[in-house]
C-alpha positions as CSV (number, residue, x, y, z in Angstrom):
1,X,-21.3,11.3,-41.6
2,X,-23.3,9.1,-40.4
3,X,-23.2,6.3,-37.3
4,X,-22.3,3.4,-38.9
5,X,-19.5,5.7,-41.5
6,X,-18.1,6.7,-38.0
7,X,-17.8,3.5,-37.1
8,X,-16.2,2.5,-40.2
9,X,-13.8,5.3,-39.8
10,X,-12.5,4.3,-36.6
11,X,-11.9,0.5,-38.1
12,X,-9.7,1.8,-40.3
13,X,-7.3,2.5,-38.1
14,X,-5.0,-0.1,-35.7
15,X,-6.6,-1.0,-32.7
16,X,-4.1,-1.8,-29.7
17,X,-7.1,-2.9,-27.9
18,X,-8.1,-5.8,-30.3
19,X,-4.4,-6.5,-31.3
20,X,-2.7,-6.0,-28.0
21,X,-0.2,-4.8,-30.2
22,X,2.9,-2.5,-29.3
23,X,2.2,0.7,-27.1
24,X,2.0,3.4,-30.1
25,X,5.6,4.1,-30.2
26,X,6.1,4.5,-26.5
27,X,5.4,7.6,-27.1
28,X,2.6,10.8,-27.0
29,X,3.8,12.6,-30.0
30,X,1.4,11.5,-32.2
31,X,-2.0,12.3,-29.4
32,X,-0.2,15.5,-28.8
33,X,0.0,16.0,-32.9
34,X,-3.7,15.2,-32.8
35,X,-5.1,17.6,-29.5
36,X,-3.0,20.4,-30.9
37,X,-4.4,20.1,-33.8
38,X,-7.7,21.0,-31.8
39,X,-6.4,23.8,-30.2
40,X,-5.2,21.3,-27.3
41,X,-9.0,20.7,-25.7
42,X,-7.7,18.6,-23.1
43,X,-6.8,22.0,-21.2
44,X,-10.2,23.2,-20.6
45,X,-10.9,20.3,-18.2
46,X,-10.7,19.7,-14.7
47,X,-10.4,17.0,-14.2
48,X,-9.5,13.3,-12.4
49,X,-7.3,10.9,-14.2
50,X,-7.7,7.4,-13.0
51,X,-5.3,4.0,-13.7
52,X,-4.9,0.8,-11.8
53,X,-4.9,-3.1,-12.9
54,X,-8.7,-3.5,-11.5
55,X,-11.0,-1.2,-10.1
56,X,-10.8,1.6,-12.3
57,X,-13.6,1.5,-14.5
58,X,-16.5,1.3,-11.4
59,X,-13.5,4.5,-9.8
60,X,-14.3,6.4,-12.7
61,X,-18.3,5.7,-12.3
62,X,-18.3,6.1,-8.7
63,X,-16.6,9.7,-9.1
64,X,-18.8,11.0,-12.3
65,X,-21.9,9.8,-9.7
66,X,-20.7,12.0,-6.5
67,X,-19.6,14.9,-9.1
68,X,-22.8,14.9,-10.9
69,X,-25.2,14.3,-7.5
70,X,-23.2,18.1,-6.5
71,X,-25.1,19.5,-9.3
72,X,-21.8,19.4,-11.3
73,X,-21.8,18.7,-15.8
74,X,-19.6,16.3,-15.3
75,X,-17.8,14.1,-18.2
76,X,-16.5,10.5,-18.2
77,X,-14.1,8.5,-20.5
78,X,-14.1,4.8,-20.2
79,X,-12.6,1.9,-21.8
80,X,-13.5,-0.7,-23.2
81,X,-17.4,-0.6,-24.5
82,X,-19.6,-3.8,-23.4
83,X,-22.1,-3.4,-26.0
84,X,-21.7,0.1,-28.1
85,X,-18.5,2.3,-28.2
86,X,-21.3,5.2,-26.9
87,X,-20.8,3.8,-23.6
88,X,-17.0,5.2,-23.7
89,X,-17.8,9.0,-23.7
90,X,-21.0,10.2,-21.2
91,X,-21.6,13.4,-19.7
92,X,-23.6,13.2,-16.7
93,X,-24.0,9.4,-17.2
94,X,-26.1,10.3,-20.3
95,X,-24.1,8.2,-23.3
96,X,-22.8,10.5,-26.5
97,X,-25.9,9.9,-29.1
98,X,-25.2,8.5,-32.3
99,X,-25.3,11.8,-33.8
100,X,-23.6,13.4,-31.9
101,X,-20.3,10.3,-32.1
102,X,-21.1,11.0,-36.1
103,X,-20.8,14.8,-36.0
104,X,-17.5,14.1,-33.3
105,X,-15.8,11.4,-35.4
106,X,-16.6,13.7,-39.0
107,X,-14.4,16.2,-36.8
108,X,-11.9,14.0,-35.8
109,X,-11.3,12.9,-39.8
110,X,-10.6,16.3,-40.9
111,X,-8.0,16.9,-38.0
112,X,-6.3,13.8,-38.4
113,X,-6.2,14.3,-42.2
114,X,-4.1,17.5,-41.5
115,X,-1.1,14.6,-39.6
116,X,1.8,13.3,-40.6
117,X,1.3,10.8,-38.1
118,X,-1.9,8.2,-38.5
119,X,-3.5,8.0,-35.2
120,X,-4.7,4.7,-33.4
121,X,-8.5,3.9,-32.7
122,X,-7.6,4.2,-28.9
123,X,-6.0,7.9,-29.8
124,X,-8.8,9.1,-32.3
125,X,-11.5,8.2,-29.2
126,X,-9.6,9.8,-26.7
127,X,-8.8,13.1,-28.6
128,X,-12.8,12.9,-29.2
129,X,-13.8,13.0,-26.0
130,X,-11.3,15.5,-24.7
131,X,-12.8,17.8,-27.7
132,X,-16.9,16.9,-26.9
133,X,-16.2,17.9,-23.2
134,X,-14.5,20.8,-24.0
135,X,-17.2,21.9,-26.6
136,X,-20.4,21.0,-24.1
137,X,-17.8,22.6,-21.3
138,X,-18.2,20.4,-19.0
139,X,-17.4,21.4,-15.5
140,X,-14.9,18.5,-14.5
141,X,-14.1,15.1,-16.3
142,X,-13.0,11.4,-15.0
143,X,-10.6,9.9,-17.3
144,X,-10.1,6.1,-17.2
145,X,-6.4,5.1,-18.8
146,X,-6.5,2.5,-21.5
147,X,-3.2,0.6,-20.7
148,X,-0.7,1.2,-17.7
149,X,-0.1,5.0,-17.9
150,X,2.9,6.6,-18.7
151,X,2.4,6.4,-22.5
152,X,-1.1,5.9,-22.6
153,X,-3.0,8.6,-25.1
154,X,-5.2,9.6,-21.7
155,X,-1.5,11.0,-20.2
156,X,-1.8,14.4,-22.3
157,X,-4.3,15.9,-19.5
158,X,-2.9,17.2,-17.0
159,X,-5.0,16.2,-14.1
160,X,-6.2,17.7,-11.0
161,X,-6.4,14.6,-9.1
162,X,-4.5,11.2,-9.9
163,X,-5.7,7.7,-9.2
164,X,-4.1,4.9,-8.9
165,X,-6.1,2.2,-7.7
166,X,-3.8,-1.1,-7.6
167,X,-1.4,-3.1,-8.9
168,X,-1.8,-6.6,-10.2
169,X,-0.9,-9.1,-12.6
170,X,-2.1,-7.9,-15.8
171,X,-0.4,-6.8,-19.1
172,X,3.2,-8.8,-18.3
173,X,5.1,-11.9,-18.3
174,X,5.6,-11.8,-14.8
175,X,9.5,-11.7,-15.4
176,X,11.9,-10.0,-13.0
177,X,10.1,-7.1,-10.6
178,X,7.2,-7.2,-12.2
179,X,5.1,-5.5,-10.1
180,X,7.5,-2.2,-9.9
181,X,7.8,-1.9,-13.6
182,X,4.2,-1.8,-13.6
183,X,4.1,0.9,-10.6
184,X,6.1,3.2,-12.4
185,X,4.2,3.1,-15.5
186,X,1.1,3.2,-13.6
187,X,3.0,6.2,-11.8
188,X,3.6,8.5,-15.0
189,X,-0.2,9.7,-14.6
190,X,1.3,11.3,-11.5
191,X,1.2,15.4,-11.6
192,X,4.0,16.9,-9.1
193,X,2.5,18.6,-6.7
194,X,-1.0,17.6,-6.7
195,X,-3.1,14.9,-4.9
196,X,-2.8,11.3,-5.5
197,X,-5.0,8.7,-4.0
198,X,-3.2,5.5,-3.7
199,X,-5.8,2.4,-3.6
200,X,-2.9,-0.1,-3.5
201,X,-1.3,-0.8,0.0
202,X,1.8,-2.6,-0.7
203,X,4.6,-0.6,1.1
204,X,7.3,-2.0,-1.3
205,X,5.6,0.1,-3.9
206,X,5.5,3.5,-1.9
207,X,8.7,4.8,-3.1
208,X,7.7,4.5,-6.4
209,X,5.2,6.8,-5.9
210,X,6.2,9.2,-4.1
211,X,9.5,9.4,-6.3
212,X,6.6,11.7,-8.5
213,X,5.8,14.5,-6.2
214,X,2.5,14.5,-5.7
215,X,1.1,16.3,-2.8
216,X,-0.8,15.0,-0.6
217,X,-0.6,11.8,-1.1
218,X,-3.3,9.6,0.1
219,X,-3.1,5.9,0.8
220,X,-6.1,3.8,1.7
221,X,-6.0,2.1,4.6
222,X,-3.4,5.0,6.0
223,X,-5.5,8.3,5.1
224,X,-8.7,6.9,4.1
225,X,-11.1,3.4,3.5
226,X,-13.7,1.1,4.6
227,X,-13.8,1.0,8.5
228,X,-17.2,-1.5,8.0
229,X,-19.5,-3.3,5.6
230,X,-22.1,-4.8,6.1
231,X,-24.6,-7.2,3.0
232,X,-28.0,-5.3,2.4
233,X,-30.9,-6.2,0.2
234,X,-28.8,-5.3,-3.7
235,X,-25.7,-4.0,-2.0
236,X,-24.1,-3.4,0.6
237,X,-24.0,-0.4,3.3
238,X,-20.7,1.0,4.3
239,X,-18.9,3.2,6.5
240,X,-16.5,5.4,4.9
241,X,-13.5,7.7,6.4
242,X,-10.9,10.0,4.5
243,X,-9.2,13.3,5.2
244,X,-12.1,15.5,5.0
245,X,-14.3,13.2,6.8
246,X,-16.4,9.9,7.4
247,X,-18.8,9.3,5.7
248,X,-21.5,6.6,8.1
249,X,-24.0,4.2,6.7
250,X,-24.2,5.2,3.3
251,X,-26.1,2.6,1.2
252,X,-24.3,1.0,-2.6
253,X,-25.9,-1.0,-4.2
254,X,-23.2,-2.7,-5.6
255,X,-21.5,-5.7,-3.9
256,X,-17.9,-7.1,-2.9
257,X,-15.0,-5.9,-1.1
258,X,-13.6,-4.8,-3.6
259,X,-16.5,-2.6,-4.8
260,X,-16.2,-1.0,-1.3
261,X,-12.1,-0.4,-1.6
262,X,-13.4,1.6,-4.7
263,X,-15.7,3.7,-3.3
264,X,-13.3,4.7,-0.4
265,X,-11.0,5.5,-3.0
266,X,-13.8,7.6,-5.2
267,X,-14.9,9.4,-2.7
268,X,-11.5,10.6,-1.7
269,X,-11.0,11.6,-5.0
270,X,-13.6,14.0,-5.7
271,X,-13.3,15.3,-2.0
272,X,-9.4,16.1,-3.0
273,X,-10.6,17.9,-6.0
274,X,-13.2,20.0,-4.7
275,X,-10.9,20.6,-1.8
276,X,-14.1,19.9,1.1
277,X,-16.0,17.0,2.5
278,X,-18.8,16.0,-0.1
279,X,-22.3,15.7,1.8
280,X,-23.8,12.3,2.7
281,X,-26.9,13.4,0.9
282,X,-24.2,13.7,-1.8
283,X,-22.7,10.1,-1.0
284,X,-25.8,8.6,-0.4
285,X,-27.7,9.6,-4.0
286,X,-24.6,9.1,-6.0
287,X,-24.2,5.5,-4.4
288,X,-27.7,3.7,-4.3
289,X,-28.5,3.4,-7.9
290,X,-25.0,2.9,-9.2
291,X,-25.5,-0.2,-12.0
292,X,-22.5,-1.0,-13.9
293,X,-22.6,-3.6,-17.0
294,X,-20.3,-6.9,-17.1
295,X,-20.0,-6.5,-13.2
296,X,-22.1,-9.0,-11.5
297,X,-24.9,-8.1,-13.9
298,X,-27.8,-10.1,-13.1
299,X,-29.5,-10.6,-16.9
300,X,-31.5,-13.3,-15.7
301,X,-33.4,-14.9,-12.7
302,X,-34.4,-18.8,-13.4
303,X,-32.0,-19.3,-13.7
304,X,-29.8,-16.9,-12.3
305,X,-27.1,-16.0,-14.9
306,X,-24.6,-13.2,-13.8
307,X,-22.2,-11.7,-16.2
308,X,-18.7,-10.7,-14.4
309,X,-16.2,-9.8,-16.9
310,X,-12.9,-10.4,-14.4
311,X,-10.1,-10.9,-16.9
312,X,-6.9,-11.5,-14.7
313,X,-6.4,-13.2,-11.5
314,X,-7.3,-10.1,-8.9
315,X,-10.3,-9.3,-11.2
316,X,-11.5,-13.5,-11.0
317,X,-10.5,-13.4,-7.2
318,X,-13.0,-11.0,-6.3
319,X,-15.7,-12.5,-8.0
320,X,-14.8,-15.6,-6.3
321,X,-15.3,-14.2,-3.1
322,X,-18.6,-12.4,-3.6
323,X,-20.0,-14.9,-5.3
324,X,-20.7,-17.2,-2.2
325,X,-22.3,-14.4,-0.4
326,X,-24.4,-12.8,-2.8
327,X,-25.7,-16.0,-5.2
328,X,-25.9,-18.9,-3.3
329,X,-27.4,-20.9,-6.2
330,X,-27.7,-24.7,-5.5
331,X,-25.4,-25.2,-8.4
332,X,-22.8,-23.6,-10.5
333,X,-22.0,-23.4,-14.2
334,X,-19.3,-21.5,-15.6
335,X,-19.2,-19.9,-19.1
336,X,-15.7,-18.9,-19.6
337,X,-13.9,-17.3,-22.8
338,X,-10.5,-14.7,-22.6
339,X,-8.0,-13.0,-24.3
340,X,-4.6,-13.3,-24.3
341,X,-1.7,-12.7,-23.9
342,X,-3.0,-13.5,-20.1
343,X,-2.1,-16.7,-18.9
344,X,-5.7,-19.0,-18.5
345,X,-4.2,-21.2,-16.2
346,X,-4.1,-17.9,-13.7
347,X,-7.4,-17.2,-14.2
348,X,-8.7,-20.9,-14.0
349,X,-6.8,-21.6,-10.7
350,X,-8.7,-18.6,-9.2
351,X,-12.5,-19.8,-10.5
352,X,-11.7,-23.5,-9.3
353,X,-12.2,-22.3,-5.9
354,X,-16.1,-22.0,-7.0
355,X,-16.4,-25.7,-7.2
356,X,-18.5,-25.5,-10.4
357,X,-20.2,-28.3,-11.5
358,X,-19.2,-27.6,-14.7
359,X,-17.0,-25.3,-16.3
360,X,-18.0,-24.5,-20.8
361,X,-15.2,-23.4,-22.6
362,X,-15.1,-21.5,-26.1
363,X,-12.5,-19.4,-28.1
364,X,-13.9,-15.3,-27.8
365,X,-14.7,-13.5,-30.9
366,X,-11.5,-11.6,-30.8
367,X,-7.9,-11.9,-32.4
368,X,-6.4,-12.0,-29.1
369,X,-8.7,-15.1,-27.9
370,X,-7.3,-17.9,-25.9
371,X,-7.9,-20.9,-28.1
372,X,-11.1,-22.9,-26.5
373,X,-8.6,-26.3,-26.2
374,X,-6.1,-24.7,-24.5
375,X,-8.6,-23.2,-21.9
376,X,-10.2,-27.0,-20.9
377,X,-6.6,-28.4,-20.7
378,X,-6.3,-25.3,-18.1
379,X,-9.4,-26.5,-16.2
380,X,-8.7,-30.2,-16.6
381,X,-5.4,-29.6,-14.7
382,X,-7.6,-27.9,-11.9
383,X,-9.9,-31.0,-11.8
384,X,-13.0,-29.4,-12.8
385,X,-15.3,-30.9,-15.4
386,X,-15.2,-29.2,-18.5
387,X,-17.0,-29.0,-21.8
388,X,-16.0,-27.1,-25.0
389,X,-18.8,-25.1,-26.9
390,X,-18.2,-23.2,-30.5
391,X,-19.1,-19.9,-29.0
392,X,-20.7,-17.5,-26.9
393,X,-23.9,-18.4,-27.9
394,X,-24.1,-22.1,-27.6
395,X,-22.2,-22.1,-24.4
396,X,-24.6,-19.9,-23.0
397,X,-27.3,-21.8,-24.0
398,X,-25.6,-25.5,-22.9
399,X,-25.4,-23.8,-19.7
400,X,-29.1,-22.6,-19.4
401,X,-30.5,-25.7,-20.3
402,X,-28.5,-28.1,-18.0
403,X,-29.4,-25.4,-15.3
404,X,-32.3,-25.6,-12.9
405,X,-33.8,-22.7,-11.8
406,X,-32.0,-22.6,-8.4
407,X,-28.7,-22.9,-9.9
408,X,-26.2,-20.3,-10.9
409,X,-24.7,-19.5,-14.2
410,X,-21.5,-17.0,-14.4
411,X,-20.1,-16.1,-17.7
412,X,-16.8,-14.6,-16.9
413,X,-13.1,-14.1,-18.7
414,X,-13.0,-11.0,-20.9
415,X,-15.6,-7.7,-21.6
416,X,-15.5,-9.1,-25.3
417,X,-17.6,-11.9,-24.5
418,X,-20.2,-10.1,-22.9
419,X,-22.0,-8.9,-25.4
420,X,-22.7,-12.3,-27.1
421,X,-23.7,-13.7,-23.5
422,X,-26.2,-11.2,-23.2
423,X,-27.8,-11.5,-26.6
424,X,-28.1,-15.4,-26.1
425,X,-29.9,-14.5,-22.8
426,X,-32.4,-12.3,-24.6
427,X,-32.8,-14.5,-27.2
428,X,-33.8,-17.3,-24.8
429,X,-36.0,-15.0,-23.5
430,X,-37.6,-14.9,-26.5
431,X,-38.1,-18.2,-28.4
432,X,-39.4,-20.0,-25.2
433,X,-42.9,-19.0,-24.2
434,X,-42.3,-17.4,-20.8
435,X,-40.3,-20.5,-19.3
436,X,-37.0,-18.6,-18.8
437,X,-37.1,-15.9,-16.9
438,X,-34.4,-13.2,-18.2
């Protein structure tokens, strides 16, 4: 099998992702058809199983980083991909090669051919990785959940260490008690009797929580978190404390708050699993290079575009408040495209609090796009200024060419749209002689 069959393979099958269709069943049955089938590889791994509305994706880097800077072969399971579905399965941040994602997905065929039930795209990739890391045995693994928890195709590990790093709008209608029917979903990842780091402080939630067992369980701001931060030259340097230990001026060189709250919370993690305080050798290497795309990724400098893929309100407040401090640009221009079912006018409320000049709209390439129309009427309520473009590409390139070089262009709203943003950057970069600076 080759790349592009693998690829073809795993279109074949539904794709909650791209559909945001029903949760497979509410059930497991048919992941735990498919990893028995294997021999049930998800057993060989130690490892950390991560879930939250925001923040989990950079948790699950963070942890890999400290795991792998102990000298540790160390796998990691992210979703979604920015710009190849390689970027889902890594051991020791190297991605899965294309031969390697052919040779897995060949495997995967011939198991799920031996099923009653089909398997998703979500549960073929996730049975994949469990089976790569088991077969490169790997010494520990970071598991990212797809969606809430409880019945997620990641919830057949049983993990050494849960994560839970918040809880926020995302994935509901906001009916009734929203937030604790996320919190228990989000809680199903929870293993009795084993650590749990709690990122999210809200004490209304706690019971929820600890209505799982776990032991210890950590909260931030309680048992560990940021005691400073300070801005430095491409990041930030923080001071760190937990249960095993502080960690003092350690150097990331990542930025915002909330990119602090996760390391806290990473840290902990790892230090829970190995059961000792990690070095700050440890800390410091794993931190200062960290580089994470579609989160304030800088992909140009005149002018400065910045690619931020916040998708709900918590993920769009936190770029809002990082922005000020770390681009300053004279002006700012927004490129904005998302999915649903989210609501826009969420979102938009949050990004009006940039004051952008000017805000271009267009409908993502994806199924579950918000129409372009109904995201201008969203920022026409909010008073901002407003233009609709017919994709990606041209609204990327409106906003380039009405920029200066001072100014600041942010193309936010959904991972999807990512991709596209960057390829119109590079292909600026391209076609005009050295005047734009990517």
């Amino acid at each position: 099998m080759e790349f592009r069959d693998a690829l073809s393979f795993l279109d074949g099958h539904v794709n909650l992702e791209a559909t945001a269709g029903r949760i497979h069943g509410l059930s497991l049955e048919a992941i735990r058809g498919l990893v028995g089938s294997m021999g049930d590889p998800q057993a060989d791994l130690a490892a950390i199983h991560v879930t939250g509305t925001n923040g989990k994706g950079s948790v699950v880097a963070m942890a890999g980083a400290l795991l792998t800077a102990t000298g540790l072969r160390v796998g990691s399971y992210t979703s979604p991909h920015v710009d190849t579905i390689r970027e889902r399965i890594k051991i020791s941040g190297e991605l899965i090669s294309e031969e390697e994602f052919a040779d897995l997905v060949a495997d995967l065929a011939r198991y799920a051919a031996t099923l009653d039930d089909r398997p998703s795209y979500f549960e073929l990739l996730t049975a994949g990785a469990f089976l790569w890391f088991s077969n490169e045995a790997v010494d520990a693994a970071v598991v990212e959940v797809g969606l809430l928890g409880r019945f997620d195709a990641t919830n057949v590990i049983e993990s050494a260490v849960s994560v839970i790093t918040n809880i926020g709008f995302d994935h509901t209608d906001g009916a009734g008690e929203w937030r604790r029917a996320i919190a228990g979903e989000k809680a199903g990842i929870i293993e009795s009797g084993r650590p749990l780091v709690l990122g999210d402080t809200s004490v209304d939630l706690l019971d929820i929580f600890v209505a799982e067992g776990p032991d210890p369980l950590l909260v931030r701001g309680a048992d560990f978190g940021v005691s400073s931060s300070s801005p430095a030259v491409g990041g930030q340097v923080l001071d760190l404390f937990g249960p095993f230990g502080r960690h003092d001026e350690v150097y990331m060189s990542l930025h915002g708050a909330h990119q602090a709250d996760n390391a806290a919370v990473a840290v902990t993690a790892v230090e829970a699993m190995l059961g000792t305080e990690l070095g700050d050798d440890v800390v410091s290497e794993a931190f200062a290079d960290l580089t994470f795309p579609g989160r304030l990724e800088v992909v140009s400098n005149r002018p400065l575009v910045v690619l931020d893929a916040a998708h709900n309100p918590e993920a769009a407040r936190s770029l809002v408040e990082t922005v000020p401090d770390v681009f300053p640009g004279a002006r700012r221009i927004l490129v904005l495209g998302m999915l649903g079912p989210r609501a826009p006018s969420l979102v938009v409320a949050e990004l009006a609090r940039l004051a952008p000049d000017l805000v271009l709209v267009f409908t993502a390439p994806s199924p579950r796009a918000v129409p372009a129309e109904e995201l201008e009427l969203a920022c026409r309520k909010q008073g901002l200024e407003v233009e609709t473009a017919p994709d990606v590409t041209e609204a990327v390139r409106r906003a380039v060419a009405l920029a200066d070089e001072d100014d600041l262009v942010v193309v936010t709203g959904s991972f999807y749209v990512l991709p596209g943003a960057r390829g119109a950057v590079e292909g600026l970069a391209r076609s005009d002689g050295g005047e734009f600076e990517g």
